[in-house]
C-alpha positions as CSV (number, residue, x, y, z in Angstrom):
1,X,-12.1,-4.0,-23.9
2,X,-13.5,-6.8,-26.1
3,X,-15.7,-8.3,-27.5
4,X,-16.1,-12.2,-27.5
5,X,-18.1,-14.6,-29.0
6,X,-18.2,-18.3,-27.9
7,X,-20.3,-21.4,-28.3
8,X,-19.0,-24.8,-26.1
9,X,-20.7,-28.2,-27.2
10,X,-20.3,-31.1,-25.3
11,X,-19.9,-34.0,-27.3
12,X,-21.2,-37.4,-26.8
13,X,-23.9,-36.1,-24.8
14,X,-26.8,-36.3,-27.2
15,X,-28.6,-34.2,-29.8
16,X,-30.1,-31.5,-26.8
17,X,-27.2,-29.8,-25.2
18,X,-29.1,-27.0,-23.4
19,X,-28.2,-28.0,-19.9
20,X,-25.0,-27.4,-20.6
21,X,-25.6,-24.3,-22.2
22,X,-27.9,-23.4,-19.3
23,X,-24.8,-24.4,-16.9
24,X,-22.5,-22.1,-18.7
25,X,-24.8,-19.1,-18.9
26,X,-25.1,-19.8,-15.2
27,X,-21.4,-18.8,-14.9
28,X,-21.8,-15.8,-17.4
29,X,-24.5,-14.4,-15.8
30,X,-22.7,-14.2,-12.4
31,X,-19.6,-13.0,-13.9
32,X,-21.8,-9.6,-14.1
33,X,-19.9,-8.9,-16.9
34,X,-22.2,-8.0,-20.1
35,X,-23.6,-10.4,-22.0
36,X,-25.9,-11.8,-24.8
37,X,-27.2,-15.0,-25.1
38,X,-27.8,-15.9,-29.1
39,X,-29.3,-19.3,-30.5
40,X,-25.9,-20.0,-31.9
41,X,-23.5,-19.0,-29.0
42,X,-22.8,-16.4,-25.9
43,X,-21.1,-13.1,-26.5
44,X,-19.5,-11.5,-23.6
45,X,-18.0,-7.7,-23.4
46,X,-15.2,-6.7,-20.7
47,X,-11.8,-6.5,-19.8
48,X,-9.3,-9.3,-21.7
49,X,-8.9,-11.4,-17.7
50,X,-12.1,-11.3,-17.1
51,X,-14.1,-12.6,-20.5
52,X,-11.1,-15.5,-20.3
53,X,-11.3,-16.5,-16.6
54,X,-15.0,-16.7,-17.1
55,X,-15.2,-18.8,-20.2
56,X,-12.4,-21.1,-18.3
57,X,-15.2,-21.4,-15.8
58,X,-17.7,-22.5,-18.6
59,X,-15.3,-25.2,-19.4
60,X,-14.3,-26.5,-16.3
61,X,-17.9,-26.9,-15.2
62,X,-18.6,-29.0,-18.4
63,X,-15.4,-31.2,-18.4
64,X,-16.7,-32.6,-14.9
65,X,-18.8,-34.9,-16.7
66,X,-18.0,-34.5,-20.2
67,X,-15.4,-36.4,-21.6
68,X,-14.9,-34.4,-25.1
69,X,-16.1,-30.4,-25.4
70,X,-15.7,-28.3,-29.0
71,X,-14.9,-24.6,-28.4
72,X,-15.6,-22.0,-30.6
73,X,-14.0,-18.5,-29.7
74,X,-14.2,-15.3,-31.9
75,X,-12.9,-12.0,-29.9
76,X,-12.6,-8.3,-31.6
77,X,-10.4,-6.2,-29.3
78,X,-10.7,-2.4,-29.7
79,X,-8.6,-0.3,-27.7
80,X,-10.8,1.6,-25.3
81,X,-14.3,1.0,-26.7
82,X,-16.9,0.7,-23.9
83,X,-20.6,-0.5,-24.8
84,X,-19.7,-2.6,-28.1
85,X,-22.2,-4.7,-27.4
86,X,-25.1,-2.4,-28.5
87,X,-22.8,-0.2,-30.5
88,X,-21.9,-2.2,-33.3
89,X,-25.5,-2.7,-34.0
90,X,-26.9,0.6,-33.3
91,X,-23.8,1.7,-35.8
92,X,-25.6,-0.4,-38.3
93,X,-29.1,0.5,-37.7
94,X,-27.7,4.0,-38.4
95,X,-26.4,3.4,-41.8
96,X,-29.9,1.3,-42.2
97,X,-32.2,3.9,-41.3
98,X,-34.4,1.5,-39.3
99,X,-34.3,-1.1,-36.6
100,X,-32.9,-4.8,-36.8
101,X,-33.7,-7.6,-35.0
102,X,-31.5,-8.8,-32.7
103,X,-30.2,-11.9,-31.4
C-alpha cells in the first residue's frame, strides 16, 4: 500500500487551472480508491497499479488539449499499512494532544 501525493498543472492554459483539476478529480473519484483533495494537490491511498493507472488517466485526459503539463509526484510506500490516509494524522494529533486541521 501507498500513499501518493500529486498535483498536474497544465501550462499555457492561464492563471485558473481548476477545470483541469476538476477533470482529474473526476477520474480519482471514480477510481474508488481513497482520496483527498488539498488546495495544493490530490493524495490517493491503494495498491502501487492502481494509484499509477489512475494518475496515467489524469494525464491522458489533460494532454488531449494541453500541449505542456508539470507533474508533481511524492509516494511513501509502507509494506502492509491500510488506512494511512487518516493514520498519519491521527498519529500526530496523538503526540499533539488535540485536533489539527486538515487539508
Amino acid at each position: 500500500m501507498l500513499l501518493c501525493e500529486f498535483s498536474m498543472t497544465p501550462i499555457g492554459q492561464g492563471e485558473s487551472v481548476s477545470k483541469y483539476v476538476a477533470r482529474c478529480v473526476d477520474i480519482v473519484d471514480k477510481s474508488g480508491l481513497e482520496y483527498k483533495l488539498t488546495p495544493m494537490g490530490t493524495i490517493i491511498e491503494g495498491e502501487w497499479d492502481d494509484v499509477f493507472n489512475t494518475i496515467k488517466k489524469c494525464f491522458e485526459a489533460l494532454k488531449e488539449d494541453c500541449n505542456r503539463v508539470s507533474i508533481t509526484i511524492k509516494v511513501d510506500y509502507r509494506k502492509g499499512r491500510v488506512g494511512a490516509l487518516e493514520s498519519k494524522i491521527k498519529s500526530v494529533e496523538e503526540k499533539l494532544g488535540r485536533s489539527v486541521k486538515k487539508g
